[in-house]
C-alpha positions in Angstrom: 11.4 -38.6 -16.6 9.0 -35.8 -18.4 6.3 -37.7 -16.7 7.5 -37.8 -13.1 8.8 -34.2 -13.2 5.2 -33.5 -13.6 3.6 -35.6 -11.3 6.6 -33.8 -8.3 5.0 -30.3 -9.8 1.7 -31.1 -9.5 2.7 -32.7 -5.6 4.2 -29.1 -4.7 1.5 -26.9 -6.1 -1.6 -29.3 -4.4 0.3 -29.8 -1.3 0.8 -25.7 -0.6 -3.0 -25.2 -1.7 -3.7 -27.7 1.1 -1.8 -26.3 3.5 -1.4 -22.7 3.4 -4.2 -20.1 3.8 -3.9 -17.5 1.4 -1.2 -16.5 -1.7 1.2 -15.3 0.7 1.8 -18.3 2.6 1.5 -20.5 -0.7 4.4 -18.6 -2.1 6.5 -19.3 1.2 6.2 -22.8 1.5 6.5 -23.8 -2.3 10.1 -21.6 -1.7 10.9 -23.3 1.0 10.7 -27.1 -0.2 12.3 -25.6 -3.2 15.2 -24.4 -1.4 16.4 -27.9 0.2 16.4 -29.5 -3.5 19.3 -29.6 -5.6 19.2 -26.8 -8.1 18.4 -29.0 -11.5 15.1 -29.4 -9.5 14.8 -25.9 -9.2 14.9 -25.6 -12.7 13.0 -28.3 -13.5 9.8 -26.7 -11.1 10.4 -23.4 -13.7 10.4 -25.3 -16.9 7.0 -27.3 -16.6 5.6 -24.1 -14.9 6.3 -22.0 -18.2 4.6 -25.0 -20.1 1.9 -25.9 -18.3 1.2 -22.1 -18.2 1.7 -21.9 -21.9 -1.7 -24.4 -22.2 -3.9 -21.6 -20.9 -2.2 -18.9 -22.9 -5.4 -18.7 -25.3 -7.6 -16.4 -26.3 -10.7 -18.6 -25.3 -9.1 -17.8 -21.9 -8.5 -14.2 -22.3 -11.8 -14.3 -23.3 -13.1 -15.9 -19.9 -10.4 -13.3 -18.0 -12.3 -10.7 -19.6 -15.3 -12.0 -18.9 -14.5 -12.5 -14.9 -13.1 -9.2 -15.0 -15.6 -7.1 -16.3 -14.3 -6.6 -19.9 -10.9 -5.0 -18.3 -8.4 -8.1 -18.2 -5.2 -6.3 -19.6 -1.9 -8.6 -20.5 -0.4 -8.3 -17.1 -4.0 -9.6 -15.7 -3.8 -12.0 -18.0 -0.9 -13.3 -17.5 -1.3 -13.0 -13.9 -4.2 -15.2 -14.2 -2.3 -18.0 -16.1 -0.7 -18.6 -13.4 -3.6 -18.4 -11.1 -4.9 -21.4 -13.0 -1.8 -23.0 -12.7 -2.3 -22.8 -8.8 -5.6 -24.4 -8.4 -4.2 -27.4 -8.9 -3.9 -30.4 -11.6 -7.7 -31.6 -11.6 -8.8 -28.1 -12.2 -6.5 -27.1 -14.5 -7.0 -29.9 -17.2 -11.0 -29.4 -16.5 -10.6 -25.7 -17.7 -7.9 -26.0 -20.4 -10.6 -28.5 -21.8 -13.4 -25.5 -21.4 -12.7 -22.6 -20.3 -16.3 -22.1 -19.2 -15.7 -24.8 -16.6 -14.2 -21.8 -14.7 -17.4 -21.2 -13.3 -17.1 -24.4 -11.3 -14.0 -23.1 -9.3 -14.8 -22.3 -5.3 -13.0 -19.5 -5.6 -14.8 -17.6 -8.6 -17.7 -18.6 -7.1 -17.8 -16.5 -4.1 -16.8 -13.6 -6.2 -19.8 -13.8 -8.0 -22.0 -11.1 -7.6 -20.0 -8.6 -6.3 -18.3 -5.2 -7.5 -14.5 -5.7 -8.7 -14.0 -3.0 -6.1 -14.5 -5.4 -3.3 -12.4 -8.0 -4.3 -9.8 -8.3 -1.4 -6.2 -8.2 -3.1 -5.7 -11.6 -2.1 -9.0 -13.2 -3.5 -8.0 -11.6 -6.9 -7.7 -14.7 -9.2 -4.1 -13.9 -9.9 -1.2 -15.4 -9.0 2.7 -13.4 -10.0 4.1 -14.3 -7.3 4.1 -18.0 -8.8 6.0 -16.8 -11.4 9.0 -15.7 -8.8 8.9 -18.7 -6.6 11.6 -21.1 -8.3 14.0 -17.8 -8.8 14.0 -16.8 -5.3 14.9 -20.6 -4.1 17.7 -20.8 -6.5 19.2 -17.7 -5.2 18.6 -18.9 -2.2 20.3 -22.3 -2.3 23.2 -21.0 -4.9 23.6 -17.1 -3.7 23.2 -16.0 -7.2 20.7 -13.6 -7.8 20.0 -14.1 -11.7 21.4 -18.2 -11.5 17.7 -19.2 -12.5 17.5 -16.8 -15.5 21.0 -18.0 -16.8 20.4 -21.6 -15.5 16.7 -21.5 -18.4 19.2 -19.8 -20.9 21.5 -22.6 -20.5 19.1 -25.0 -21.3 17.5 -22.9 -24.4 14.3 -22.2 -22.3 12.7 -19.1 -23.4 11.3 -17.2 -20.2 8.6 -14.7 -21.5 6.7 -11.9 -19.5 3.8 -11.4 -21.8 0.9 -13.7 -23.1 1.4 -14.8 -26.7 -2.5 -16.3 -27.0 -2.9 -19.1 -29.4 -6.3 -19.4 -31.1 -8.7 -16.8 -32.6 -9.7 -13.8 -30.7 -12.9 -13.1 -30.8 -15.5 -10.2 -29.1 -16.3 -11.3 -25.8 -18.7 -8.4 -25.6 -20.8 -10.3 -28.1 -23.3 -11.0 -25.4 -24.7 -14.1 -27.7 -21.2 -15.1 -29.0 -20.0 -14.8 -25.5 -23.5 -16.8 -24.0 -22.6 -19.8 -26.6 -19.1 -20.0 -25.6 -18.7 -19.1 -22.2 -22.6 -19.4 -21.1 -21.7 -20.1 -17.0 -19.2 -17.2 -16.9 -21.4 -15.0 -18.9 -24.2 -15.6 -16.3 -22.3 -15.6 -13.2 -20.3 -12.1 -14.2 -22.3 -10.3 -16.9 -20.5 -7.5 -18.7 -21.3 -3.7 -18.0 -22.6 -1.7 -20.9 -20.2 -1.7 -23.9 -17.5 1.5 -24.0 -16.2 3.2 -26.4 -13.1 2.2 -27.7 -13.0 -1.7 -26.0 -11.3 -4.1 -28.3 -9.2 -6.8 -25.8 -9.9 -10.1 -26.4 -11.5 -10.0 -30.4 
């Protein structure tokens, strides 16, 4: 059953990443095919969201955040961008929980290579909280009540936290040759600026 809930996950988040064009749209249809199941699949959708989400709540992958954006990924990016992995899809996903370096093989980082944070459009940004939001707005939708996901988790003992909680050991991604042996694409494709006073994030 663990399995196949899964697999249906993984079905909704590649099908919407196929089909719709930007965040926006993404977040739209996943609520929509959400909204026509019974609400135990609603729940379901939530629960292996906040695990599979909980595999790239690391600080090897702060420390790739970081390094993507510039040495300034607070814990809302971060956690933001947990999801965004989430999003690109199961193939992707288990390449860069495996290394997070493998980042730099993702379309989508790729074209932001090389250009000022300042000109990222909002919706290139690789975060994703509107993921986080889906499966509650559909179970309002389908049940009328506005907190029925929240007490739905709580009445299964799922925890729902709002802040990473990064396994590992943090280490200083502004350690150019640290950072160069363990992240040595992303530390190519988005060097860090000049180190500031007072940085600590991430070691």
């Amino acid at each position: 059953m663990e399995e196949e809930s899964f697999e249906d996950f993984w079905t909704l988040i590649e099908d919407s990443r196929r089909r719709a064009t930007g965040r926006d749209e993404r977040e739209e249809l996943l609520g929509e095919r959400l909204a026509k199941r019974p609400s135990r699949e609603i729940v379901r959708f939530q629960i292996q969201l906040y695990r599979l989400r909980q595999r790239v709540d690391t600080w090897e992958m702060w420390a790739a955040a970081e390094q993507i954006f510039g040495g300034s990924c607070s814990d809302d990016s971060f956690w933001y961008f947990q999801f965004w992995v989430v999003g690109l899809g199961r193939e992707d996903f288990h390449k860069v929980v495996a290394d997070p370096d493998a980042l730099a093989d993702i379309a989508e980082l790729r074209r932001l290579a090389g250009r000022p944070l300042g000109a990222w459009p909002d919706d290139e940004w690789p975060e994703w909280e509107g993921l986080d939001h889906v499966a509650a707005g559909a179970y309002e939708k389908l049940t009328g009540e506005e907190d029925g996901l929240e007490a739905a988790l709580d009445a299964e003992g799922i925890e729902h936290p709002c802040n990473p909680e990064p396994d590992g050991a943090a280490w200083d991604v502004r350690h150019t040759e640290e950072a160069a042996r363990r992240l040595p694409r992303l530390s190519t494709m988005f060097p860090l600026p000049e180190r500031t006073a007072g940085w600590h994030r991430a070691g």
